[in-house]
N, CA and C atoms of all chains as a GROMACS GRO file, in nm:
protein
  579
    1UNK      N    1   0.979  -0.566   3.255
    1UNK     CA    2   0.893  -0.683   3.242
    1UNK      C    3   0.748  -0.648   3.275
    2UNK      N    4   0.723  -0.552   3.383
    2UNK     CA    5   0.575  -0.524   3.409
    2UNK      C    6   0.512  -0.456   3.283
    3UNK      N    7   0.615  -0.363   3.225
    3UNK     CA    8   0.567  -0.278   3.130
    3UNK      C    9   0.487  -0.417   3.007
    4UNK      N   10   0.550  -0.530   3.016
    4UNK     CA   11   0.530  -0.642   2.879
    4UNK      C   12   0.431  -0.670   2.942
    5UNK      N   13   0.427  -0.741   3.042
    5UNK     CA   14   0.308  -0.774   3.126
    5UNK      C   15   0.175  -0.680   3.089
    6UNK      N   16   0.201  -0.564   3.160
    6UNK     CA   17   0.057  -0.497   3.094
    6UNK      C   18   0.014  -0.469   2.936
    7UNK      N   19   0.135  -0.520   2.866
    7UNK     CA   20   0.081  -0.534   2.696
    7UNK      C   21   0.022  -0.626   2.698
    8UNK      N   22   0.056  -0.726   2.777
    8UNK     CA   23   0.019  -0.862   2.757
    8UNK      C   24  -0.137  -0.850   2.776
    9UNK      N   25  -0.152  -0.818   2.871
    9UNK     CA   26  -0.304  -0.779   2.916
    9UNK      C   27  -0.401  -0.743   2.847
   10UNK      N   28  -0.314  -0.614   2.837
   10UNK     CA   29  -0.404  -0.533   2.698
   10UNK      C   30  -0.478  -0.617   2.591
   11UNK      N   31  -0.344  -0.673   2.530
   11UNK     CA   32  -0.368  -0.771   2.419
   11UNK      C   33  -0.484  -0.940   2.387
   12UNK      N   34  -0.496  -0.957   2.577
   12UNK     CA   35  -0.560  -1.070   2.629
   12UNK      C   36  -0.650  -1.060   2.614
   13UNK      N   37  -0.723  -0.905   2.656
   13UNK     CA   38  -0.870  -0.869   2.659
   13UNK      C   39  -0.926  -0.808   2.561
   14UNK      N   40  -0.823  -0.764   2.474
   14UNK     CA   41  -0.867  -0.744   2.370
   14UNK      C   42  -0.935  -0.876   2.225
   15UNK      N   43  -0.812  -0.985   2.223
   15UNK     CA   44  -0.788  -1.080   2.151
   15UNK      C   45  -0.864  -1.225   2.256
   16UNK      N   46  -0.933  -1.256   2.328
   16UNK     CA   47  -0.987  -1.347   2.395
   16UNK      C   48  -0.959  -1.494   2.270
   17UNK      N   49  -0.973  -1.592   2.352
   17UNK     CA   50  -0.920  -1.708   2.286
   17UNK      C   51  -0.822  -1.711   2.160
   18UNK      N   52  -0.692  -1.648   2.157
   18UNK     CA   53  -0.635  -1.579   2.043
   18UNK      C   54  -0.494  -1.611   2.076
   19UNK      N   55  -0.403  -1.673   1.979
   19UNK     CA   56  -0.241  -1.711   2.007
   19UNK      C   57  -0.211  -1.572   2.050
   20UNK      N   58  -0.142  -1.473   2.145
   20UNK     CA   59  -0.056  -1.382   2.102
   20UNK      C   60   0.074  -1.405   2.170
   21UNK      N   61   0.160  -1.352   2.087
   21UNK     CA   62   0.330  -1.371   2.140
   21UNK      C   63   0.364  -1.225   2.110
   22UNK      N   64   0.441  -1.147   2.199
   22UNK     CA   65   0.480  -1.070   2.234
   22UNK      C   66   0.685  -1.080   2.270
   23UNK      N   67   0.741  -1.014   2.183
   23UNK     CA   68   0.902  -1.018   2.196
   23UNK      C   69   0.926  -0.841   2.218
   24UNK      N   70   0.960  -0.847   2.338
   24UNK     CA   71   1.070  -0.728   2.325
   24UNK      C   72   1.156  -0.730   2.315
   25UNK      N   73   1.210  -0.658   2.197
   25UNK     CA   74   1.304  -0.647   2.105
   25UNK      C   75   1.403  -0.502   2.190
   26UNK      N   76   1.528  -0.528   2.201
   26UNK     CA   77   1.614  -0.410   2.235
   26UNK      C   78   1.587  -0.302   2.249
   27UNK      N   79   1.562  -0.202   2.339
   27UNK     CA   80   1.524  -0.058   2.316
   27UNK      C   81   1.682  -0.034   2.166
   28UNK      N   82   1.610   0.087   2.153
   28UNK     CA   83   1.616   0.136   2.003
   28UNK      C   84   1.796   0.219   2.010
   29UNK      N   85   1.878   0.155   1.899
   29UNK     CA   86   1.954   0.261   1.882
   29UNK      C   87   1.941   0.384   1.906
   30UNK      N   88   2.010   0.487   1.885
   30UNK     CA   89   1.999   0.670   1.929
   30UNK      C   90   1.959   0.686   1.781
   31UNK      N   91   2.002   0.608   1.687
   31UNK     CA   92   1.997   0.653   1.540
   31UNK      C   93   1.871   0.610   1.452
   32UNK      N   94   1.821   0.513   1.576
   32UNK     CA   95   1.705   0.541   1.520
   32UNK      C   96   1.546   0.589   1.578
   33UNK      N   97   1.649   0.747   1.660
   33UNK     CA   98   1.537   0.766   1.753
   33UNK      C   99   1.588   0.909   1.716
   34UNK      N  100   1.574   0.980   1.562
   34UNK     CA  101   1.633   1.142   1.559
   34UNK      C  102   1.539   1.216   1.671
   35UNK      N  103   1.431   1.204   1.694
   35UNK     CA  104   1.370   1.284   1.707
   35UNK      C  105   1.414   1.319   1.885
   36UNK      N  106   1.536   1.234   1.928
   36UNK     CA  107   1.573   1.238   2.085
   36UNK      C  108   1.474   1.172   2.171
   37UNK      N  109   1.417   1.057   2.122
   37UNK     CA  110   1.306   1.005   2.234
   37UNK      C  111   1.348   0.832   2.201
   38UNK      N  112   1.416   0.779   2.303
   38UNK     CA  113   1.447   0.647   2.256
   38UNK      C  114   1.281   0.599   2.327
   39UNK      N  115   1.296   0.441   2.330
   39UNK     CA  116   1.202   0.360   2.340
   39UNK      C  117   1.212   0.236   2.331
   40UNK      N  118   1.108   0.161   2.339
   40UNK     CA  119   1.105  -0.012   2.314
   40UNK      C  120   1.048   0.000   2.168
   41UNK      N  121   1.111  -0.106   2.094
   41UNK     CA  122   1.057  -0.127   2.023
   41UNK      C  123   0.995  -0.310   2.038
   42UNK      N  124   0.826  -0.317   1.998
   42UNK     CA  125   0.729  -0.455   2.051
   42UNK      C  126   0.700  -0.521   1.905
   43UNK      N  127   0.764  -0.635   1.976
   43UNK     CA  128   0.750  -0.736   1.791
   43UNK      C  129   0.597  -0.813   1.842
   44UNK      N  130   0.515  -0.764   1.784
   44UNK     CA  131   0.293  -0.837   1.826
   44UNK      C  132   0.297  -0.922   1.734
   45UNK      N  133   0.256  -1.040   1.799
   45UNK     CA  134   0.193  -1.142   1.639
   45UNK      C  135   0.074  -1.224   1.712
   46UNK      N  136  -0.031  -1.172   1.651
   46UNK     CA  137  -0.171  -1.222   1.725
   46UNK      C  138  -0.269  -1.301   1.549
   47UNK      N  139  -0.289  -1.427   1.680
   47UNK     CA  140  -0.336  -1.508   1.535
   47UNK      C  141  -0.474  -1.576   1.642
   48UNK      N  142  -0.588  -1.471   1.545
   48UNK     CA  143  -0.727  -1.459   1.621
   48UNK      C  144  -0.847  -1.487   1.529
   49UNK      N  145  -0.919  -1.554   1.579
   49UNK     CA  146  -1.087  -1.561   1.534
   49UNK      C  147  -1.116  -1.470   1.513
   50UNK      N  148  -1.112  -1.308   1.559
   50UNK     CA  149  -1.153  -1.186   1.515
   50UNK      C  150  -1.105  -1.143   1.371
   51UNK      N  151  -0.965  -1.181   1.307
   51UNK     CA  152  -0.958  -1.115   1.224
   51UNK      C  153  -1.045  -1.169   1.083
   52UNK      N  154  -1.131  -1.257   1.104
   52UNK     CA  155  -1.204  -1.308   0.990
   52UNK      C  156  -1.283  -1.169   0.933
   53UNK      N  157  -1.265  -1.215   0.773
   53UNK     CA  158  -1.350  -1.109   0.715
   53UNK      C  159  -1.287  -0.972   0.730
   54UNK      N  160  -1.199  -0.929   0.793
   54UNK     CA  161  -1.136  -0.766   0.824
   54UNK      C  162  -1.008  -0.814   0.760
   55UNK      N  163  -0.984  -0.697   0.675
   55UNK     CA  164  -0.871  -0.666   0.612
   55UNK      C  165  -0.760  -0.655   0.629
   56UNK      N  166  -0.661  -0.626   0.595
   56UNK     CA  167  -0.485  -0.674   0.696
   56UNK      C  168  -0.525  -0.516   0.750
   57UNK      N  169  -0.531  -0.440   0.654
   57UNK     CA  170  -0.538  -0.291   0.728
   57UNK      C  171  -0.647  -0.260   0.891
   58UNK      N  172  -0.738  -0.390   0.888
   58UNK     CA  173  -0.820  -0.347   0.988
   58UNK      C  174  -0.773  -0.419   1.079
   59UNK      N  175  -0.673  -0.565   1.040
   59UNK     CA  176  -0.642  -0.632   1.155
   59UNK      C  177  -0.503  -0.546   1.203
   60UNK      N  178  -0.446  -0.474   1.154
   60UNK     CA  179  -0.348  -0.363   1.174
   60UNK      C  180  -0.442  -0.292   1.310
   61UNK      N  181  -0.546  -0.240   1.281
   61UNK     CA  182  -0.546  -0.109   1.311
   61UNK      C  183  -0.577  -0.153   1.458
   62UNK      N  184  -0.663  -0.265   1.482
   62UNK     CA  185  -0.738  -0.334   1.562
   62UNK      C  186  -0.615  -0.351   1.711
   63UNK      N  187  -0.517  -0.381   1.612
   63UNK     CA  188  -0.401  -0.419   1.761
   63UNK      C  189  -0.371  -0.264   1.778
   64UNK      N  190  -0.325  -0.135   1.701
   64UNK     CA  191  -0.328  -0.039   1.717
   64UNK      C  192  -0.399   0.023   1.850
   65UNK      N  193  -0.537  -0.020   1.842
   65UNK     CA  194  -0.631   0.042   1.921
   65UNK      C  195  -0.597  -0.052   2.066
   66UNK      N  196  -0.599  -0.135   2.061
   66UNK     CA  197  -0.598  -0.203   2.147
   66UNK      C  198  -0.478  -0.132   2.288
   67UNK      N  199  -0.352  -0.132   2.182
   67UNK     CA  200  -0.230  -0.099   2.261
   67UNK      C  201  -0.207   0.048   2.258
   68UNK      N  202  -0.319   0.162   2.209
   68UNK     CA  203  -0.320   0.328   2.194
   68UNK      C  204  -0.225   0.357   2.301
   69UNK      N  205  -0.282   0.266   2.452
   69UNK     CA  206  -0.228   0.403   2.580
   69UNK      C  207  -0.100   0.343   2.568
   70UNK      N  208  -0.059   0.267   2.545
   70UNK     CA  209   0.117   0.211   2.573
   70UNK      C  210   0.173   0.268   2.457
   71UNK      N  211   0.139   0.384   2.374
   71UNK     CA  212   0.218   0.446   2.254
   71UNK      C  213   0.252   0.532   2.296
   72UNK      N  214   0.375   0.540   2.283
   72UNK     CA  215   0.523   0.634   2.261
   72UNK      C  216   0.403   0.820   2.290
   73UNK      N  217   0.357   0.794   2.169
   73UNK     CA  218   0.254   0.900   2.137
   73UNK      C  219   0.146   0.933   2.281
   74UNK      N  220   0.131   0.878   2.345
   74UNK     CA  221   0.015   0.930   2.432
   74UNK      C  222   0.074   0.844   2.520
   75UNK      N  223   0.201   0.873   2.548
   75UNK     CA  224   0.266   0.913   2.697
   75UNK      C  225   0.352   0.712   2.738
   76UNK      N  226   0.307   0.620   2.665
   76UNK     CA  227   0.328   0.489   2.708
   76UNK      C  228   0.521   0.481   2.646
   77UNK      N  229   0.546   0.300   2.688
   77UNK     CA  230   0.676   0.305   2.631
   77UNK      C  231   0.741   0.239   2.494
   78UNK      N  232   0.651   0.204   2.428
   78UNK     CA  233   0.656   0.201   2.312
   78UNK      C  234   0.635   0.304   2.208
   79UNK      N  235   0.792   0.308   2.141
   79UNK     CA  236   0.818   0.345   2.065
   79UNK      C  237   0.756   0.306   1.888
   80UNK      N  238   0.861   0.211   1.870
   80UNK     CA  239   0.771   0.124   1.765
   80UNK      C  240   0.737   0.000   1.762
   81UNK      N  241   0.715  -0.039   1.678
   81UNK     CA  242   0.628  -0.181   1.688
   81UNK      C  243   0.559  -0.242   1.581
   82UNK      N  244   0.616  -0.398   1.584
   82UNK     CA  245   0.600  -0.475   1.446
   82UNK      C  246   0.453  -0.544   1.428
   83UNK      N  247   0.418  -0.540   1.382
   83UNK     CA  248   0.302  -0.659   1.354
   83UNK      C  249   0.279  -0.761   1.252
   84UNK      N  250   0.252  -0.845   1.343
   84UNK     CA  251   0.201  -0.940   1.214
   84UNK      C  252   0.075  -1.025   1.290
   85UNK      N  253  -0.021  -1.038   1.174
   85UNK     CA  254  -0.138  -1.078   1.220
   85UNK      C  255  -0.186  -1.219   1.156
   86UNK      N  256  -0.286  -1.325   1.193
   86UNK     CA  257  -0.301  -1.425   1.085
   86UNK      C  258  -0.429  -1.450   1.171
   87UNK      N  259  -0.546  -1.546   1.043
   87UNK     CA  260  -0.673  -1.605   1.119
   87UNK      C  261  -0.633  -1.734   1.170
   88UNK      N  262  -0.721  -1.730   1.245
   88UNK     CA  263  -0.753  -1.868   1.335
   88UNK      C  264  -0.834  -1.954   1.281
   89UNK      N  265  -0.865  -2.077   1.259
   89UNK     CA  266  -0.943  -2.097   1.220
   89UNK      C  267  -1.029  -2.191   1.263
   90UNK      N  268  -0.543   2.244   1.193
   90UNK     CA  269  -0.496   2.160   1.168
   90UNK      C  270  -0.377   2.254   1.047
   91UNK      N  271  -0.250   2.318   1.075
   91UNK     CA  272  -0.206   2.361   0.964
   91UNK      C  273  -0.165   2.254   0.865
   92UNK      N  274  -0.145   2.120   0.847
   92UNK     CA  275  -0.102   2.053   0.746
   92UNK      C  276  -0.188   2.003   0.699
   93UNK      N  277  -0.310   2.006   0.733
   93UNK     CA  278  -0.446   1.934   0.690
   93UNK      C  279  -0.468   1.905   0.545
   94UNK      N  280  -0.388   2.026   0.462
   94UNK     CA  281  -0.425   2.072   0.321
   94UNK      C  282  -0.302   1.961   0.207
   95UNK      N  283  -0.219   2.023   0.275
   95UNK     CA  284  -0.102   1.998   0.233
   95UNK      C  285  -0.137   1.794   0.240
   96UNK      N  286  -0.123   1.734   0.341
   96UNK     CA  287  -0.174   1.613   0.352
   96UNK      C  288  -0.255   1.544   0.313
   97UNK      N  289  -0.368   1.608   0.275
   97UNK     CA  290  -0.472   1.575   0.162
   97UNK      C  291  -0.456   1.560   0.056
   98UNK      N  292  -0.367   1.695   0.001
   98UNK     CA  293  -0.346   1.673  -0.162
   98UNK      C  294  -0.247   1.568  -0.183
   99UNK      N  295  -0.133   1.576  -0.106
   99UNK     CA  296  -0.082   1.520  -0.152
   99UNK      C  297  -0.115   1.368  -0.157
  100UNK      N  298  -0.206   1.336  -0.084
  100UNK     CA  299  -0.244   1.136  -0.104
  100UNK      C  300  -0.354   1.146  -0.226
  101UNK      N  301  -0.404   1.278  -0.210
  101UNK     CA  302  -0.496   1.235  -0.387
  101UNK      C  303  -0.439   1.292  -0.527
  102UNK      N  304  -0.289   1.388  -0.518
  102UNK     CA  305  -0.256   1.396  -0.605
  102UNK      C  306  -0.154   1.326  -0.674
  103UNK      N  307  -0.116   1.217  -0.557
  103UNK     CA  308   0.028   1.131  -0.577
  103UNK      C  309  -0.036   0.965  -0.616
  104UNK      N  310   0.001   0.932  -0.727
  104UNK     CA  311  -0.067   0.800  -0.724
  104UNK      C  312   0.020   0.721  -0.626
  105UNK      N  313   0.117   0.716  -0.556
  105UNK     CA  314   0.176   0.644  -0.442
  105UNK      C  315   0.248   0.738  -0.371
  106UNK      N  316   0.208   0.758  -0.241
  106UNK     CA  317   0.247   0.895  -0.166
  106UNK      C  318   0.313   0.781  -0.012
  107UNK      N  319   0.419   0.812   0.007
  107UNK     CA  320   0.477   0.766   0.125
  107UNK      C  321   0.537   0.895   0.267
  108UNK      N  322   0.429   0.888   0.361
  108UNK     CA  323   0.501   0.968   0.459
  108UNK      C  324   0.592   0.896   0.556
  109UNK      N  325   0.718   0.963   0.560
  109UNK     CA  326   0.887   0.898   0.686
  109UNK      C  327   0.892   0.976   0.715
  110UNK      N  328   0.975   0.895   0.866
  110UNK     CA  329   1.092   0.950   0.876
  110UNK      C  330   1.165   0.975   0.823
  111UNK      N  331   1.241   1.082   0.808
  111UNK     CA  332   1.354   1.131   0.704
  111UNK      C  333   1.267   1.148   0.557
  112UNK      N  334   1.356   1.113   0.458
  112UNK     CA  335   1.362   1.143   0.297
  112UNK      C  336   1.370   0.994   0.239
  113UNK      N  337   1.326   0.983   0.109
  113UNK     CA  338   1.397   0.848   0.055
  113UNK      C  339   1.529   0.850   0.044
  114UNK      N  340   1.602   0.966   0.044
  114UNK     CA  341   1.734   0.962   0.037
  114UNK      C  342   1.798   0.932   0.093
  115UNK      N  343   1.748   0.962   0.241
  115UNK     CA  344   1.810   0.944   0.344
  115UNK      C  345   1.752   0.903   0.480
  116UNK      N  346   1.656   0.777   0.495
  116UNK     CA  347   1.572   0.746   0.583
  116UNK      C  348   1.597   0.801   0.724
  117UNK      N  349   1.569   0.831   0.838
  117UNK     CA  350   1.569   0.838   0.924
  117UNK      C  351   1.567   0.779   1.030
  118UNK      N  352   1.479   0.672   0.963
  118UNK     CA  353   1.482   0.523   1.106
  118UNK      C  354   1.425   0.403   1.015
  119UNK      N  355   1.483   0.274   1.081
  119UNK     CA  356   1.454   0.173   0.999
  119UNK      C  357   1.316   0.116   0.966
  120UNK      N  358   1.229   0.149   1.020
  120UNK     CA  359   1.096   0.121   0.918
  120UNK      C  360   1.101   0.200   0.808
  121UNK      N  361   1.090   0.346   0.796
  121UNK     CA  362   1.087   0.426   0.705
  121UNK      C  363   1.207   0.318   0.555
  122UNK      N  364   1.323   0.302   0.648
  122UNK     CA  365   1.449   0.239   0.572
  122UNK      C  366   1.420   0.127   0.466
  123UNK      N  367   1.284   0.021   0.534
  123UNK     CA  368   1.221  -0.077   0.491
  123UNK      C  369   1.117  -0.043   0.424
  124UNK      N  370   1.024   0.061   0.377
  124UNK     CA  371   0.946   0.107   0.299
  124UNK      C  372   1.015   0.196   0.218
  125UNK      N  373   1.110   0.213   0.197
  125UNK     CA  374   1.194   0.277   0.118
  125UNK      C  375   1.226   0.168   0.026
  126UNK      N  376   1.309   0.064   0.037
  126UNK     CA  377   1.320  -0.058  -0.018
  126UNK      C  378   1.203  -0.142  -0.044
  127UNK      N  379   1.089  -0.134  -0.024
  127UNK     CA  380   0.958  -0.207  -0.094
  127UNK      C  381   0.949  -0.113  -0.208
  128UNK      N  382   0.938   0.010  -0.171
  128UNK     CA  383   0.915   0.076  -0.310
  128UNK      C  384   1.053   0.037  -0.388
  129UNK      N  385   1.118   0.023  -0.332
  129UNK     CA  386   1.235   0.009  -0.484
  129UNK      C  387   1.211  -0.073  -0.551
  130UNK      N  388   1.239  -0.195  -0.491
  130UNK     CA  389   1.140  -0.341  -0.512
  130UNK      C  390   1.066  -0.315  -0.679
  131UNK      N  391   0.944  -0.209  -0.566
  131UNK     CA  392   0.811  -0.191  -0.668
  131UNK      C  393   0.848  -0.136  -0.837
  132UNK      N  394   0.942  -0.063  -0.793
  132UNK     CA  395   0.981   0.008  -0.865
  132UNK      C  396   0.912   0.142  -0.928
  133UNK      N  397   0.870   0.142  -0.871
  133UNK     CA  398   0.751   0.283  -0.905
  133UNK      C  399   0.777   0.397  -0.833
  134UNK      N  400   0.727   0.501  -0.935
  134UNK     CA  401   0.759   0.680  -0.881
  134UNK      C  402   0.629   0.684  -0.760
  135UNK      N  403   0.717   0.745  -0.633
  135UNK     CA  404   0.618   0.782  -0.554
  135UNK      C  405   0.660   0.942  -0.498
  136UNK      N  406   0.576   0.984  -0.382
  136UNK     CA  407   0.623   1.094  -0.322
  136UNK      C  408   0.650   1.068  -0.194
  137UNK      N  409   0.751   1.119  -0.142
  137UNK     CA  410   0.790   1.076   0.014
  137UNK      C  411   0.821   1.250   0.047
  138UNK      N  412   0.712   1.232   0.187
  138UNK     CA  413   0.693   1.325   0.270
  138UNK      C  414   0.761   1.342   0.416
  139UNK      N  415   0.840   1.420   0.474
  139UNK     CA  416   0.941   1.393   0.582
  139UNK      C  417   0.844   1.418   0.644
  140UNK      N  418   0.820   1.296   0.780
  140UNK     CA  419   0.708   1.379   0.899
  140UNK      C  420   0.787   1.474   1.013
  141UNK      N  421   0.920   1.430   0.978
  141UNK     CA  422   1.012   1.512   1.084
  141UNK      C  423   1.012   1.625   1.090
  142UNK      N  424   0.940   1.728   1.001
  142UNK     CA  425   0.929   1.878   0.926
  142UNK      C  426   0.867   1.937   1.046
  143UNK      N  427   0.809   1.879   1.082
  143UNK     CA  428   0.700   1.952   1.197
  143UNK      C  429   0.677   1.852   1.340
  144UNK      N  430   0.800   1.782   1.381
  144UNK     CA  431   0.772   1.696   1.538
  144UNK      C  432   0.722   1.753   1.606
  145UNK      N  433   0.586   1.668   1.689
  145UNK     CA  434   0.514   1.562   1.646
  145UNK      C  435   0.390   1.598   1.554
  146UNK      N  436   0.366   1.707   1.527
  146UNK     CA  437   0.284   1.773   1.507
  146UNK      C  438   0.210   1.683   1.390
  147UNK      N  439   0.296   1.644   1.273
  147UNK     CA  440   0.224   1.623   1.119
  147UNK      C  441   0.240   1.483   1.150
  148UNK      N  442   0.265   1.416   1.245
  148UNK     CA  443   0.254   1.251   1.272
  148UNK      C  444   0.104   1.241   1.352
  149UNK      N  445   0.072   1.398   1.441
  149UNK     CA  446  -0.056   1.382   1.485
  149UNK      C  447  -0.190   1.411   1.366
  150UNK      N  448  -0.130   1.499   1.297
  150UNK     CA  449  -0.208   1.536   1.179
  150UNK      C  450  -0.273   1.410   1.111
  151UNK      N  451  -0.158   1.391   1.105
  151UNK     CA  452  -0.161   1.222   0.991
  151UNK      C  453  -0.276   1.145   1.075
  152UNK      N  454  -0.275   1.132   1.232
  152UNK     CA  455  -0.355   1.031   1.235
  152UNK      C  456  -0.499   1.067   1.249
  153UNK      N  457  -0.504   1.178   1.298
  153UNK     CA  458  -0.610   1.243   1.300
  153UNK      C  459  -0.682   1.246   1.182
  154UNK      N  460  -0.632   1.275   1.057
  154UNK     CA  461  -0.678   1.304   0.926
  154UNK      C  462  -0.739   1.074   0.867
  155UNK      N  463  -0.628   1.042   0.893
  155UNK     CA  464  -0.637   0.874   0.827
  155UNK      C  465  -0.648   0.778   0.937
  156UNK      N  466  -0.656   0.789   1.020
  156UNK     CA  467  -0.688   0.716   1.169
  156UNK      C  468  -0.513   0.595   1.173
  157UNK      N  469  -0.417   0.636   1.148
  157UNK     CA  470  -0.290   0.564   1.112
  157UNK      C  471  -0.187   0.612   1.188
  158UNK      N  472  -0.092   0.561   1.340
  158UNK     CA  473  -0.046   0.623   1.466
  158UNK      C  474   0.047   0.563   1.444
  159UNK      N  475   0.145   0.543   1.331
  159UNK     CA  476   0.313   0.535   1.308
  159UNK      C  477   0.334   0.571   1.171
  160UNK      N  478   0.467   0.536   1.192
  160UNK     CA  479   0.515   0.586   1.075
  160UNK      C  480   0.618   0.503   1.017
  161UNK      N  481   0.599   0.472   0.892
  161UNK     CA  482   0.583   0.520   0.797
  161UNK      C  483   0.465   0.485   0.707
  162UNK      N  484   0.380   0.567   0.660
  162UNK     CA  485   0.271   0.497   0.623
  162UNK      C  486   0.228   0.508   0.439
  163UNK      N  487   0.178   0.392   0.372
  163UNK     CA  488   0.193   0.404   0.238
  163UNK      C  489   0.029   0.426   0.185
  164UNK      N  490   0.066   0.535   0.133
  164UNK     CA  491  -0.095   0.522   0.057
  164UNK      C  492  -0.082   0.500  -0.124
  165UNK      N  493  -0.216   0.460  -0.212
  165UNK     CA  494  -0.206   0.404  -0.303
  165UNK      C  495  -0.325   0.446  -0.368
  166UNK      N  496  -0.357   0.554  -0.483
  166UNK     CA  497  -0.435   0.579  -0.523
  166UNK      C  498  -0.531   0.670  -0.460
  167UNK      N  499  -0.482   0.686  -0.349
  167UNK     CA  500  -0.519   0.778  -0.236
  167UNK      C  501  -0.643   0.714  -0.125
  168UNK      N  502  -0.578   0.593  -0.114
  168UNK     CA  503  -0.619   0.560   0.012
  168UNK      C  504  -0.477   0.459   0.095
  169UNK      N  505  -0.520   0.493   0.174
  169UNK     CA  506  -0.416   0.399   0.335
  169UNK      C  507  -0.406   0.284   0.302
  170UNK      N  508  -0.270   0.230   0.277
  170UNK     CA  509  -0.231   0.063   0.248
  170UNK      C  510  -0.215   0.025   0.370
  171UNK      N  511  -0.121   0.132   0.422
  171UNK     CA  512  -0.090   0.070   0.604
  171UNK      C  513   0.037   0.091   0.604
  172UNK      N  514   0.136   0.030   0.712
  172UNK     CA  515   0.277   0.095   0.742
  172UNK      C  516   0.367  -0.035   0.685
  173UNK      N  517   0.485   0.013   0.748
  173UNK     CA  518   0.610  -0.105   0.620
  173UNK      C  519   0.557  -0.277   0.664
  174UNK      N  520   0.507  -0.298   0.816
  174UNK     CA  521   0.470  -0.462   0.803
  174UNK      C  522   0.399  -0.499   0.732
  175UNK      N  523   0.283  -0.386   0.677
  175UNK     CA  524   0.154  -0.426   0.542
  175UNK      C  525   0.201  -0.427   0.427
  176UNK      N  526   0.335  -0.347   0.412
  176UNK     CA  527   0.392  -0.278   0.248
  176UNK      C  528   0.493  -0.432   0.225
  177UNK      N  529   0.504  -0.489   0.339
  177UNK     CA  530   0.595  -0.594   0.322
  177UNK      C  531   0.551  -0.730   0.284
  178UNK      N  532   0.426  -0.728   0.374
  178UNK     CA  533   0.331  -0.864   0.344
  178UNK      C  534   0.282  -0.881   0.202
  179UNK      N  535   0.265  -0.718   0.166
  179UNK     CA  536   0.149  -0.688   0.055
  179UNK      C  537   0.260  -0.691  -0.091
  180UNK      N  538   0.382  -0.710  -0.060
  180UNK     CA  539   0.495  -0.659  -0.185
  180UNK      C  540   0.491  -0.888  -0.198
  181UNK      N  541   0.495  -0.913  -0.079
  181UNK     CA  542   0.519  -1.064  -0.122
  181UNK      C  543   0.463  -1.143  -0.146
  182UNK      N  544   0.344  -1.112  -0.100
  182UNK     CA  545   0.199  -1.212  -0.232
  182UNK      C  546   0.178  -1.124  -0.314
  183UNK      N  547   0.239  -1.021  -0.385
  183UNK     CA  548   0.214  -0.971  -0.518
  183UNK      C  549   0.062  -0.810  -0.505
  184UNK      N  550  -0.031  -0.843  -0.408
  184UNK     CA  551  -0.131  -0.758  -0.378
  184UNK      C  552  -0.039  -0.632  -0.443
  185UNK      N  553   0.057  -0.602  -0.369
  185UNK     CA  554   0.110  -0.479  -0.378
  185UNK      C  555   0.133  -0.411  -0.518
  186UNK      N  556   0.206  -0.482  -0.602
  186UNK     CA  557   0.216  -0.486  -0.724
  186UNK      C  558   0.066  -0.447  -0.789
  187UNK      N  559  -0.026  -0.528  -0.782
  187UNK     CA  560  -0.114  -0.508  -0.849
  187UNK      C  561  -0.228  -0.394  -0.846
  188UNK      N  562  -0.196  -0.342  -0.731
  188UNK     CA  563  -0.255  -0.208  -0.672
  188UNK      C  564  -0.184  -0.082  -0.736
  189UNK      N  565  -0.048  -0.098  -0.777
  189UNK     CA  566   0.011  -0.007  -0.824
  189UNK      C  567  -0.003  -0.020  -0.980
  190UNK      N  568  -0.069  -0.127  -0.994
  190UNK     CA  569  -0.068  -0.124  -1.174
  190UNK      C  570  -0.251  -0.115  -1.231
  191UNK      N  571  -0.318  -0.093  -1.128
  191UNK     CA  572  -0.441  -0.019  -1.143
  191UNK      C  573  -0.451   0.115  -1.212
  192UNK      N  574  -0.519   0.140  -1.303
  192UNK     CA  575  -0.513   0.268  -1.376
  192UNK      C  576  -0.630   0.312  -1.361
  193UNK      N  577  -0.611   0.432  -1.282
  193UNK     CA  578  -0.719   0.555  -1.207
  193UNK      C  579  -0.736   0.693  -1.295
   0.00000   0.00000   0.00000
């Protein structure tokens, strides 16, 4: 739960006045972790004033950056992770 | 960067180039599984690249080269569409379709 908690965070200060909901979803089958590294997999759905004008690819990338240190990849516990993004309006 | 080359050509020589987990044949993990099935969907010839060839190495390549930190990721004409939640959004208001029927 702390680990969600500090997504949550992440996501707060990143996304200021911004719906986000955050589901952790089951850590991951073995089968779908060949590479021997299980994980969480984080269902993000952030619906923000920022994504006006930026592209799905930039409102992609935007939560990307946001949540870098909690990736699987640079040491955090997320594995994978869903997104879905929408404007605010 | 040894895949640097190899990764390049192939997103500007493939008019729809998909890097997975695993193969289309045989996905590896279920996103890859779900961009496997958009392209079917699409119905269109693409190239699918295993990133598993080189763990983690050509998943760091990848992002380093396209600024893009999962996998599976779809490119289109040789630029970055984004990974299976974009290939999914983008297959169901049609965008997707129409990107693939652009003639370059």
């Amino acid at each position: 739960m702390a680990k969600l908690n500090n997504l949550k965070i992440k996501l707060d200060d990143r996304f200021p006045d911004s719906q986000i909901m955050i589901n952790g979803l089951s850590d991951l089958p073995e089968h779908y972790a060949p590479t021997g590294r299980s994980g969480s997999h984080i269902e993000i759905n952030v619906k923000s004033r920022l994504f006006k004008d930026k592209s799905l690819l930039d409102q992609h990338k935007m939560i990307h950056e946001a949540i870098e240190e909690l990736m699987q990849m640079n040491g955090g516990f997320i594995h994978a992770v869903t997104i879905k993004t929408s404007l605010k309006i | 960067m040894i895949h640097d080359k190899m990764i390049r050509e192939t997103v500007e020589n493939n008019k729809v180039a998909v890097f997975m987990k695993g193969t289309s044949q045989r996905p590896a993990c279920g996103f890859s599984a779900r961009m496997v099935q958009v392209m079917d969907r699409l119905q269109v010839e693409y190239k699918d690249v295993n990133i598993l060839q080189d763990h983690p190495r050509f998943a760091m390549e990848l992002k380093e080269i396209y600024g893009w930190p999962t996998s599976p990721q779809l490119y289109i004409n040789g630029k970055l569409i984004g990974g299976s939640d974009i290939a999914i959004e983008m297959l169901q208001s049609g965008e997707l379709q129409k990107l693939v029927d652009v003639v370059e």
